[in-house]
C-alpha positions as CSV (number, residue, x, y, z in Angstrom):
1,X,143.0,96.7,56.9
2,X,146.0,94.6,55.0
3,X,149.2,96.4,54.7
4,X,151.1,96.9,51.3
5,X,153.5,94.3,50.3
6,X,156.8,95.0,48.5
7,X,156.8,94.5,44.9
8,X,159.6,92.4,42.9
9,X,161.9,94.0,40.6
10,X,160.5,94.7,37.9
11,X,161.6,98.4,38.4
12,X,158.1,100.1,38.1
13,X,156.7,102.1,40.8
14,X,153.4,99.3,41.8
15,X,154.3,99.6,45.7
16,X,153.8,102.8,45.9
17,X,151.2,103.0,43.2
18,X,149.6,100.7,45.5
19,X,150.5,102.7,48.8
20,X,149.0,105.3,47.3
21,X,145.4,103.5,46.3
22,X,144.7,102.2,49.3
23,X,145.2,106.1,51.1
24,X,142.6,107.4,48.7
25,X,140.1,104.0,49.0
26,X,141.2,105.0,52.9
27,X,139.5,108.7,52.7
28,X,135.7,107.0,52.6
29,X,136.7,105.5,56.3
30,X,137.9,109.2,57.9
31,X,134.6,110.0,56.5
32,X,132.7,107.5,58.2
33,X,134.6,108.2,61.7
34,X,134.3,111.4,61.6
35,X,130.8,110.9,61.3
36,X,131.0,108.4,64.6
37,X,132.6,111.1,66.4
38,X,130.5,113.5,65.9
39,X,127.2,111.5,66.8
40,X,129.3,110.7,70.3
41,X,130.2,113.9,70.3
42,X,126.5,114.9,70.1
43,X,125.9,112.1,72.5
44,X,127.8,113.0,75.2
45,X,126.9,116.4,74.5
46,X,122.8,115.5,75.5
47,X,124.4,113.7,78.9
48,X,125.6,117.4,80.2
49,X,122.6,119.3,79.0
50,X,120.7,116.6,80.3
51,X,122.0,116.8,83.6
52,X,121.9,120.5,83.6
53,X,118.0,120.3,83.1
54,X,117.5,117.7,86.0
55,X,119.4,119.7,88.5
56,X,117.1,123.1,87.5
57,X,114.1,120.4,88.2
58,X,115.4,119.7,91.3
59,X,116.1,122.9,92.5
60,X,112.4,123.3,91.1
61,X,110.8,120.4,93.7
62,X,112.8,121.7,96.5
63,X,111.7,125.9,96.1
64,X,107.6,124.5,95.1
65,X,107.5,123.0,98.5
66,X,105.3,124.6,100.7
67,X,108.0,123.8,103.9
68,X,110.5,125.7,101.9
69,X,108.6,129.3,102.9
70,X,108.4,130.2,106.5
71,X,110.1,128.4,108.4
72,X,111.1,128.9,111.8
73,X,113.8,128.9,113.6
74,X,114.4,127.3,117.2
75,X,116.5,128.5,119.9
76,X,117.0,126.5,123.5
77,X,118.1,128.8,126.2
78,X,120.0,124.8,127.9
79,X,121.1,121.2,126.6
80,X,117.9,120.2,128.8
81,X,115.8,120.5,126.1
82,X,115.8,120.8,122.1
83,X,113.2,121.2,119.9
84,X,112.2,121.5,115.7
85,X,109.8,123.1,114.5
86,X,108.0,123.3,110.8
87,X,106.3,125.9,108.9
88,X,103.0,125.4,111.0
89,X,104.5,126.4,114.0
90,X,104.1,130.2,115.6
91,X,106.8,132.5,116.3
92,X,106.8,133.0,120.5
93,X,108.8,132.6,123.4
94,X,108.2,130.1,125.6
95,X,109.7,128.8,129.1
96,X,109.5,125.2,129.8
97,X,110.7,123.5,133.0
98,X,111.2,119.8,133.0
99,X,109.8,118.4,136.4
100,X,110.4,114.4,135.4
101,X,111.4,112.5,132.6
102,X,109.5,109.8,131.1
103,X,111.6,105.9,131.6
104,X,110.9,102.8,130.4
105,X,109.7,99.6,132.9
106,X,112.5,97.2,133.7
107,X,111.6,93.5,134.8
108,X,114.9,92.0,137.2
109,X,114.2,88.3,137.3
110,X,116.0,86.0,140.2
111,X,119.6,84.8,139.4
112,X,119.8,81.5,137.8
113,X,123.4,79.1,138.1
114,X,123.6,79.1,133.8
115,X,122.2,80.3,131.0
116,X,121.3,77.5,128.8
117,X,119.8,74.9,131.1
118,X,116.2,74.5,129.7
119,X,113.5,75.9,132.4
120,X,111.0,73.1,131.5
121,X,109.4,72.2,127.9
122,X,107.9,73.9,125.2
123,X,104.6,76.1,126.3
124,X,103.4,79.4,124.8
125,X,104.7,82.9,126.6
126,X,102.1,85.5,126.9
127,X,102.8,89.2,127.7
128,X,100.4,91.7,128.3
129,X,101.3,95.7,128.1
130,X,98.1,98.6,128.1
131,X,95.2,95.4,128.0
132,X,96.7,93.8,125.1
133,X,98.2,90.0,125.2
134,X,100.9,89.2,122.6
135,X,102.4,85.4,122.5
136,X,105.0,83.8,121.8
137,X,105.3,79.6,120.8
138,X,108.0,77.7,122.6
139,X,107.1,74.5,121.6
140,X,110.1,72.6,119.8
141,X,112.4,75.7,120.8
142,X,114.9,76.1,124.0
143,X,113.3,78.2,127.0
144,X,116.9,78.6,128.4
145,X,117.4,81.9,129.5
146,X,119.5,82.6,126.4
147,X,116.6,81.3,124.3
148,X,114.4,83.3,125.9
149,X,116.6,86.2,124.7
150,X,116.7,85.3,121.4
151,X,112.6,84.0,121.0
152,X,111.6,87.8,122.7
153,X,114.1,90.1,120.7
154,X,113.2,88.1,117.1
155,X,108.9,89.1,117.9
156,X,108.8,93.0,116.8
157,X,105.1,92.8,118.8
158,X,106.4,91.6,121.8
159,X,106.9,95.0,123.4
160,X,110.1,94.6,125.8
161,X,113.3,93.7,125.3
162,X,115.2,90.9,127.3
163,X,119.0,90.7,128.2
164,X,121.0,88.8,130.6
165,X,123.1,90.4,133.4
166,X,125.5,88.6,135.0
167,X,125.8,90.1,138.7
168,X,129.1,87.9,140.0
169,X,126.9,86.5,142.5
170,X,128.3,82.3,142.8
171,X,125.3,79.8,141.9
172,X,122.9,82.8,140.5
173,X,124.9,85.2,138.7
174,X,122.9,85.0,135.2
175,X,119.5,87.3,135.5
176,X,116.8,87.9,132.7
177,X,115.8,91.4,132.4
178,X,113.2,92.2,130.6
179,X,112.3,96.5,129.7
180,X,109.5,98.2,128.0
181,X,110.4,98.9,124.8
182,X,109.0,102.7,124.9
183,X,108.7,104.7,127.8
184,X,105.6,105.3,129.6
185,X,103.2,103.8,131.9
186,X,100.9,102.7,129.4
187,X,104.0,100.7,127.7
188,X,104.2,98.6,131.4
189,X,104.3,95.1,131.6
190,X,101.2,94.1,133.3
191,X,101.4,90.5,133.4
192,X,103.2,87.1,132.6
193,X,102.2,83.9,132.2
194,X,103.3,80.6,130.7
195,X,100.5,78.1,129.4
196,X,101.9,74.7,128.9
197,X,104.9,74.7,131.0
198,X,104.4,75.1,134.8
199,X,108.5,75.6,136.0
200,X,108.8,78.1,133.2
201,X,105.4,79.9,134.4
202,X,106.7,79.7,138.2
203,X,109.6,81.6,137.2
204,X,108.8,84.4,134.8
205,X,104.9,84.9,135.7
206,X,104.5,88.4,137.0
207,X,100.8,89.3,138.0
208,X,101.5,93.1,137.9
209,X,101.9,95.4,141.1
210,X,105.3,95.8,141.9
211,X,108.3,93.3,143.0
212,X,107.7,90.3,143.9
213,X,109.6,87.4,145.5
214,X,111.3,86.7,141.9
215,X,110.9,89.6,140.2
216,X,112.2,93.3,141.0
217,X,110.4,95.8,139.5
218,X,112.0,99.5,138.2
219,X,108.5,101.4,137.6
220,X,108.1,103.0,134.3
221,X,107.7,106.8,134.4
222,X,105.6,109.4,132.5
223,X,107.6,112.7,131.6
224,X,105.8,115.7,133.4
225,X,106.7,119.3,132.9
226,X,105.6,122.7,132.5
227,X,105.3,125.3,129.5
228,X,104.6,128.8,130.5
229,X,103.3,127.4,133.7
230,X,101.1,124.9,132.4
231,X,101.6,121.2,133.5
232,X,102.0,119.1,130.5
233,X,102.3,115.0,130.9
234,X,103.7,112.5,128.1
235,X,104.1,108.9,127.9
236,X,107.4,109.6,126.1
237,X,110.8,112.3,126.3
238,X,110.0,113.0,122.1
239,X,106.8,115.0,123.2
240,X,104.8,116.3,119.6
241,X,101.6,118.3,119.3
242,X,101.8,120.4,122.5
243,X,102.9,122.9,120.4
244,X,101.5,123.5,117.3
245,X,104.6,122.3,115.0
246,X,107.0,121.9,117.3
247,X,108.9,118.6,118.0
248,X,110.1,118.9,121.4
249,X,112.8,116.8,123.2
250,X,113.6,116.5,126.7
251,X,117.1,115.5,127.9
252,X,117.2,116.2,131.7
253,X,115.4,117.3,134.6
254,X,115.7,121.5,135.3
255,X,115.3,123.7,138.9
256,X,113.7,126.5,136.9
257,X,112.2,127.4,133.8
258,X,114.8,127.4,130.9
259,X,113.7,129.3,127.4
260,X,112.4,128.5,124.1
261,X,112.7,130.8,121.8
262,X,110.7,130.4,117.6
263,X,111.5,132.6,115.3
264,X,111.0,133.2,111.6
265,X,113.5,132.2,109.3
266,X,113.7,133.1,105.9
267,X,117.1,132.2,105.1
268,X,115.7,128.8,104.1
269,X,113.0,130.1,101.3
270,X,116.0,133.1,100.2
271,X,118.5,129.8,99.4
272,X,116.2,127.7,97.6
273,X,115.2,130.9,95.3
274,X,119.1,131.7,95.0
275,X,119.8,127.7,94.4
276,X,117.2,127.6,91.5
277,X,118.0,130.8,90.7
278,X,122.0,129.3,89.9
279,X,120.9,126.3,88.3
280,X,118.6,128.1,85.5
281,X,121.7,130.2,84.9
282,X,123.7,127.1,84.9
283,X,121.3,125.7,82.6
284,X,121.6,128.7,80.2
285,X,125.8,128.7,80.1
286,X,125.6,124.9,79.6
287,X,122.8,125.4,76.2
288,X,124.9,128.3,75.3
289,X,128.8,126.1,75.4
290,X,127.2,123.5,73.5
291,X,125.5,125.7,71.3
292,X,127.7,128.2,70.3
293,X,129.3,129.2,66.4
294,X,132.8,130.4,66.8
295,X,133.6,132.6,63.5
296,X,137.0,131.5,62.5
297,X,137.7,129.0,64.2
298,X,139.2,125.6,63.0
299,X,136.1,123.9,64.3
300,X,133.6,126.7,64.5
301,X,130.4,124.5,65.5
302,X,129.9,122.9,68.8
303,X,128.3,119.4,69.2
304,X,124.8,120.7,69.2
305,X,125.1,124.2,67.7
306,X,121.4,124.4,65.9
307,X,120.2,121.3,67.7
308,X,116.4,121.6,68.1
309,X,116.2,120.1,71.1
310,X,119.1,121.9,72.6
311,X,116.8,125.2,71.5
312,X,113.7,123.8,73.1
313,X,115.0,123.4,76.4
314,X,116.2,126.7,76.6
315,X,112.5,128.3,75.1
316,X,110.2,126.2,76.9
317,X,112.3,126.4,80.3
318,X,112.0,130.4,80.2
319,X,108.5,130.1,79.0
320,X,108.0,127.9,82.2
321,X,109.2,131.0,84.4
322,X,108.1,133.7,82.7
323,X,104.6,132.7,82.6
324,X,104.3,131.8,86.2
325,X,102.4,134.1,88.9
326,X,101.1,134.0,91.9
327,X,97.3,133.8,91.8
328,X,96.4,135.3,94.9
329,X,97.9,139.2,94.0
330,X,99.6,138.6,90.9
331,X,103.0,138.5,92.2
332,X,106.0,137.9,89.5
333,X,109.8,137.5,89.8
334,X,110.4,141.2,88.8
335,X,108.5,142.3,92.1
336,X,110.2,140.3,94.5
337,X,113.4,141.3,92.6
338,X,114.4,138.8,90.4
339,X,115.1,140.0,87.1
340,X,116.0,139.0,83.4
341,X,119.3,140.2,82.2
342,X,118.6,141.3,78.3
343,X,121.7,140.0,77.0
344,X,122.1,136.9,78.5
345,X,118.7,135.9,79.5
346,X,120.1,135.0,83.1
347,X,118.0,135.6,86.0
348,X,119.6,138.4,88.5
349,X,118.9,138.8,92.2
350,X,118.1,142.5,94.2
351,X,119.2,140.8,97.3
352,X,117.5,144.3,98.9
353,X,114.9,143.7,97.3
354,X,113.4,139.9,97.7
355,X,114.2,140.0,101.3
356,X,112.0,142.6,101.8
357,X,109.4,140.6,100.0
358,X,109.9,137.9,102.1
359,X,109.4,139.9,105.0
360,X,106.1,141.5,103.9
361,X,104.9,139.3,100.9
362,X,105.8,136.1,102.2
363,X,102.3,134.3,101.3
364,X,102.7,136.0,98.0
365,X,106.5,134.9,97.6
366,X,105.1,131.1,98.5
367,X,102.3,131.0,96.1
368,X,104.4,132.3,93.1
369,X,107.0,129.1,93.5
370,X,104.5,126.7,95.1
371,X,100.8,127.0,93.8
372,X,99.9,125.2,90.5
373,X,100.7,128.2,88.5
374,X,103.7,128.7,90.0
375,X,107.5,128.0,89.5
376,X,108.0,125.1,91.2
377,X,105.3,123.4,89.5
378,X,105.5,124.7,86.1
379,X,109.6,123.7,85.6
380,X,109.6,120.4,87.3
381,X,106.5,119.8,84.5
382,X,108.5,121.3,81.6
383,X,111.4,119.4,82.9
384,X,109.9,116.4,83.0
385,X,108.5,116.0,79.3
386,X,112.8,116.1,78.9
387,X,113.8,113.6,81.7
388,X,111.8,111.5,82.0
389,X,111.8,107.5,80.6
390,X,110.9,107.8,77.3
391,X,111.0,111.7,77.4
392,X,112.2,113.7,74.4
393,X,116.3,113.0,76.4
394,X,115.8,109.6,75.8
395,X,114.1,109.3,72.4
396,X,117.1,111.5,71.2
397,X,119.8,109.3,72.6
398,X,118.6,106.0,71.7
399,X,118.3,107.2,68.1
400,X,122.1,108.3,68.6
401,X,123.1,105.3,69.8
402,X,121.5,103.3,66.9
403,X,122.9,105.5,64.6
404,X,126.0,105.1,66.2
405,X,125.6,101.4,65.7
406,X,124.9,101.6,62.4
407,X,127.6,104.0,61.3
408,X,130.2,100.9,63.3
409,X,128.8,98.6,61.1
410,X,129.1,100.5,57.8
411,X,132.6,101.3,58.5
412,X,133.6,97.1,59.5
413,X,131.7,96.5,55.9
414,X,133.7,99.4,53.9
415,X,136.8,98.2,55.6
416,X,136.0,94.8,54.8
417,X,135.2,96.1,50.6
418,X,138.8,97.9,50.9
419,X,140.9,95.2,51.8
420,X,139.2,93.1,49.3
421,X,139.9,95.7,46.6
422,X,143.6,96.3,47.8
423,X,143.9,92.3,47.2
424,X,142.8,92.4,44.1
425,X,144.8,95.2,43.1
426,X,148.0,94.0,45.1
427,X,147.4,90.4,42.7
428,X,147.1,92.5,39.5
429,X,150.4,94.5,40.3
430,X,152.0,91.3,40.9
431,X,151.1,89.8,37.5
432,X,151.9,93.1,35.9
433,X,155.2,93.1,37.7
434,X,156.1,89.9,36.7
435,X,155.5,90.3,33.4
436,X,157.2,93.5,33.1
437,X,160.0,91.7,34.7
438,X,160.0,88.7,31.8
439,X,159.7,91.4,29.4
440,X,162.6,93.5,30.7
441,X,164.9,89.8,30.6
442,X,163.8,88.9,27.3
443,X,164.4,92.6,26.6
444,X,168.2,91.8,27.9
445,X,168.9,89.3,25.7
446,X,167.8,90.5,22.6
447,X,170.0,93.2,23.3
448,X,172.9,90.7,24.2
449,X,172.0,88.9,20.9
450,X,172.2,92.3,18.8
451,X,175.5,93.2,20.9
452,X,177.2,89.9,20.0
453,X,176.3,89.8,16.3
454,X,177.3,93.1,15.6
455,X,180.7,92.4,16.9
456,X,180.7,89.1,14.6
457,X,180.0,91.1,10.9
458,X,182.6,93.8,12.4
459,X,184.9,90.5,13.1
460,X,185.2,89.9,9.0
């Protein structure tokens, strides 16, 4: 906006006349930004809640999953073996003695004088592991041994790795090695051949069963152990499915029989309830802070106090819990201890009295936060219809934003009107000060005039 001018001299009062216009044309622009404020205000006030109601919904997917109830807790009696297990598995004890471990097949090839001589031209490499034949085209590429490397490691197929080893020996220190790339007999290399390139063929083909005059063979091993005296094999060390949910891992080789012990553990279904538990509450102080009327205050209202959408998160989210129930025997929150505080409306936790529930009830505690009537399900939907693109969230902040636009451009176009106004009046004062000036110098004169012809008829 311009700035006010001084005035000439004319004596009257126009600058700050003037000074005094352009606060009060200045009132309509506090009006407008303090209309911009609060829509940001309100704006930034949706981001929190917002927020607040995604982080319930979360806490909502994690206690509706069925993995969240009964789990079970693992226990290795050595660092032999470790083990997971998921809510499938059983509760038992079990003692497992590891007799073998599974290792991968290893290929040594005959030392070569350098690594990136060319063995022969082109051809096309063929590998076969458990009946199958994978191939790989050499023609136009290296076969060097460091080609070789780099041709086998690019195919994901191939099923071994290859490196070079250099073993110090003078004139054949550089040897290809070539190892199964999971452990296992059925993951062995059973033959090697080279079509299309006889020197290359003469020096990798391997025909299967054992070492050879260029090739030393390191066996590949199955993993064999026992679990509560039963003799288990595996193709692998990461052994799944021998017990029902359990993942078990096995690091070394034991003498005897070292424990396994799976247990219940409901610590993991108690702290999702308590998590969503604290974010409903946190919900609920974060609608209330943005909500609330102070009585007296300087600024009693907050950015959303009587915001309808502020109001309908808050009803439809308890309508979400309170109407949920576990279809099978009609358990609620209020028998597995979880509670309503009347004031407040937050949830509170008998910690007595849900861990006895879990104990007893635990199929009933499941299907009350994850069947399709129950809590889980029922928030994450409610929460959804808020969050979601194009969700009530995001129809009320884009109609913020263009309001917030709009409110930017009536106050450039007022501001724009005002400056125009305060030129026009600042050219008016001018004139009028000018001519108020002439008039106060003609006004001088006459009075000189009178002065000086009064003295001249006093004179005679």
């Amino acid at each position: 906006m311009a700035s006010v001018s001084s005035l000439g001299l004319s004596g009257l009062p126009l600058t700050e006349l003037l000074s005094k216009l352009k606060t009060n044309e200045s009132q309509i622009l506090n009006t407008i930004q303090d209309r911009q404020k609060a829509a940001e205000a309100k704006l930034s006030a949706y981001s929190k809640l917002k927020a607040s109601v995604e982080a319930l919904q979360k806490a909502a997917q994690d206690v509706g999953k069925a993995e969240s109830f009964g789990a079970v807790a693992v226990k290795s009696g050595s660092d032999a073996i470790s083990a997971t297990a998921d809510s499938s598995a059983i509760p038992g004890q079990y003692a497992i003695q590891v007799d073998k471990l599974a290792s991968a097949q290893t290929l040594v090839y005959a030392g070569r004088a350098d690594r990136t001589t060319d063995i022969g031209s082109g051809g096309t490499l063929k590998i076969t592991i458990d009946g199958t034949e994978k191939a790989i085209d050499l023609n136009g590429k290296g076969t060097s041994l460091n080609d070789l490397v780099t041709a086998i490691n690019a195919d994901p197929d191939i099923g071994v790795n290859a490196t070079i080893v250099n073993d110090g020996t003078p004139g054949s220190q550089y040897r290809l090695l070539l190892t199964s790339r999971e452990t296992g007999t059925q993951h062995a290399v059973t033959n090697i051949t080279v079509d299309g390139n006889a020197d290359l063929d003469a020096f990798l083909g391997y025909a299967g069963g054992g070492s050879t005059a260029g090739v030393t063979v390191q066996d590949a091993s199955n993993a064999e152990f026992t679990i509560n005296g039963i003799s288990v094999t595996s193709q692998s060390n990461t052994v799944e499915n021998v017990i029902d949910g359990v993942k078990l891992t096995l690091n070394q080789t034991t003498t005897s029989a070292t424990s396994l012990s799976l247990t219940r553990d409901d610590s993991v279904a108690k702290t999702a309830i308590e998590d969503f538990v604290k974010a409903y509450n946190s919900l609920l102080n974060t609608v209330g802070t943005l909500t609330k009327y102070t009585v007296g205050a300087d600024n009693p209202s907050s950015p959303l106090t009587g915001d309808s959408l502020a109001r309908s998160v808050q009803t439809r989210m308890r309508d979400a819990i309170s109407g949920a129930f576990d279809a099978t025997d009609s358990t609620t929150l209020s028998k597995i201890g979880i509670t309503t505080d009347p004031k407040t409306g937050e949830l509170k936790i008998d910690d007595a009295k849900l861990s006895k529930a879990l104990s007893e009830n635990l199929d009933g505690v499941k299907s009350l936060f994850t069947s399709g009537t129950g809590i889980g399900s029922r928030v994450d939907t409610t929460a959804e219809t808020f969050t979601r693109s194009g969700g009530l969230f995001s129809t009320a902040t884009d109609g913020l934003n263009k309001t917030i636009t709009d409110i930017k451009k009536q106050y450039e176009a007022t501001s724009e009107r005002i400056d125009q106004r305060m030129e026009t009046y600042r050219a008016q004062f001018t004139q009028l000060d000018a001519m108020v000036s002439q008039m106060n110098s003609l006004s001088s004169y006459l009075s000189q005039q009178l002065s000086a012809l009064n003295s001249s008829k006093g004179g005679k």
